[in-house]
N, C-alpha and C positions, 0 to 999 in steps of 0.2 A: 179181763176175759169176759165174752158176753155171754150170754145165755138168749137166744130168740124164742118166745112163745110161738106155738104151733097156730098156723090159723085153722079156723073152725070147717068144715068143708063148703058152707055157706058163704063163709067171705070169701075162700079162698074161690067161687064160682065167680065173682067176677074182678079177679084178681092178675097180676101178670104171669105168662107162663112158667118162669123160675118159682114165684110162690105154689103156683097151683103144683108142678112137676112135686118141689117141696115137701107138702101135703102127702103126695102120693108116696113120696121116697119114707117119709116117717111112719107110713101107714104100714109099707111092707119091711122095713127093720123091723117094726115092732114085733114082728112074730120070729123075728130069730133074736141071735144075743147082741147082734150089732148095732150100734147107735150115729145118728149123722152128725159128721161132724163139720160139714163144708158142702155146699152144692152150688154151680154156676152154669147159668148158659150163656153163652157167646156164640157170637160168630154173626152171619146174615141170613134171613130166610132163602133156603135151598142148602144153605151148608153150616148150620147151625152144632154148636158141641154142646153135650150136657157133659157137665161131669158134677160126680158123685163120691164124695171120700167119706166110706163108714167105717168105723174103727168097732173095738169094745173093751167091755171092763176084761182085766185078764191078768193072770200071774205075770211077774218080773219074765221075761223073755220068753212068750209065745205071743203069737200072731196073727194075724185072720186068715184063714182058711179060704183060697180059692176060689174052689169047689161052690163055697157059702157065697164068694163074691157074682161069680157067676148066674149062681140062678138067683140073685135078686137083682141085677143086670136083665135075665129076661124076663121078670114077673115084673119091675119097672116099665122096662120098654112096653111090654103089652101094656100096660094101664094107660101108657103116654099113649099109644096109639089107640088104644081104645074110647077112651076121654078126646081124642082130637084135639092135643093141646098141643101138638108140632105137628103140620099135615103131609110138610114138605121131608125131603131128604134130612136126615142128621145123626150123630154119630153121637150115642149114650157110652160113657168112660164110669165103670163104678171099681173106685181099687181103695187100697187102705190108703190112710194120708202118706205114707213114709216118713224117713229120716228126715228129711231135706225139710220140711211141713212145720207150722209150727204148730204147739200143742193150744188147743184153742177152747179145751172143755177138760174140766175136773177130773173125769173117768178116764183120758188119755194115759194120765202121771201114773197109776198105779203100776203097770205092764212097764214101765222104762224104769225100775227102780233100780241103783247101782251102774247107769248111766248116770254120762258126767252132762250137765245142761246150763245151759244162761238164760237165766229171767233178768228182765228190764220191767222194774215195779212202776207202776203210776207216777210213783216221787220225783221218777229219772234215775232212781238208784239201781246197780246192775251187780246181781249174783250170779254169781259163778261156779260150779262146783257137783260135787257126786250128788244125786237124788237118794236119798236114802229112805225116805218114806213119803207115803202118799195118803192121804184120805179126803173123804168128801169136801172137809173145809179148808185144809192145808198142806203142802208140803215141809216139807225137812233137808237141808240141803248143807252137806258139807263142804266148807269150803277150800279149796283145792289149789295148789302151786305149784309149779314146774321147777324142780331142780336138776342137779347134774349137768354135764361138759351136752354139748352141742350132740353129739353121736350117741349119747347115752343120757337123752331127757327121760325122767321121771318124772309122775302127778302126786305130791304128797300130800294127804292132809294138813288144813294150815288154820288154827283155831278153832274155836266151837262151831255146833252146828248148829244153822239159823232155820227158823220155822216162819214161816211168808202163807199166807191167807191169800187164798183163790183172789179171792176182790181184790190184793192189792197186786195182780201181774195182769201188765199191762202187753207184757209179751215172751212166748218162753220158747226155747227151744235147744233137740238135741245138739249136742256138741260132737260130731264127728271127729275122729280118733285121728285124722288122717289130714 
């Protein structure tokens, strides 16, 4: 998992538009409870996309608010336009990462605890199993197996549960039920 240090507003002045946009995007989560966790711009000038995935710390099953996503969507877009760092056409996307996403920062794991998920550590070794805790340096992960006939699979607990360090996931994500 990486961690990107923010640049200074000074570098980021002559910096590429995704860094600078960057900057901007960290400047206005900072003032709500949401954190970035993923920024991209693609495309070609005249039809350029920004996207913007802010997540936050938060109990086992609640979400990002809307509401919250949207007007940092437009206090974004205004700084981008305001700073003249896209001048042309382009289409800013700011939503949570989802399901599908993979978890790419510490403060993600807490809010999925009791999901089931797969980390692939640095080693190559790959866990599998319910999240069962989360904190700044590590999670907790119980490890999980499929029994019963074909029509009637169950997930059971299968052994102790293993505790894995941030630094050593090299990629993690939810496991969809379906």
């Amino acid at each position: 998992m990486t961690d990107q240090a923010p640049l200074t507003p000074d570098e980021a002045a002559g910096a590429t538009p995704e860094a600078r946009i960057r900057v901007l995007a960290e400047e206005v989560l900072a003032e709500t409870d949401l954190f970035l966790v993923d920024l991209s711009v693609r495309g070609w000038k005249g039809s350029q996309v920004v996207e913007v995935f802010a997540d936050r710390e938060a109990e086992p099953g609640t979400g990002v608010d809307l509401d919250l996503l949207a007007d940092v969507s437009r206090r974004l877009g205004f700084l981008i336009e305001t700073e003249e760092i896209i001048t042309d056409k382009y289409r800013l996307d700011v939503s949570s990462p989802g399901l599908d996403r993979p978890l790419t920062d510490a403060r993600q794991f807490r809010r999925h605890v009791g999901r089931e998920v797969a980390l692939r550590l640095a080693s190559g070794e790959t866990v599998e199993g319910e999240l069962m805790d989360a904190t700044p340096a590590s999670v907790t992960i119980q490890p999980m197996e499929t029994t019963g006939t074909k029509s009637k699979k169950q997930r059971v607990a299968s052994g102790d549960p293993v505790q894995v360090a941030h630094a050593d996931i090299a990629d993690a994500r939810i496991q969809l039920p379906w």
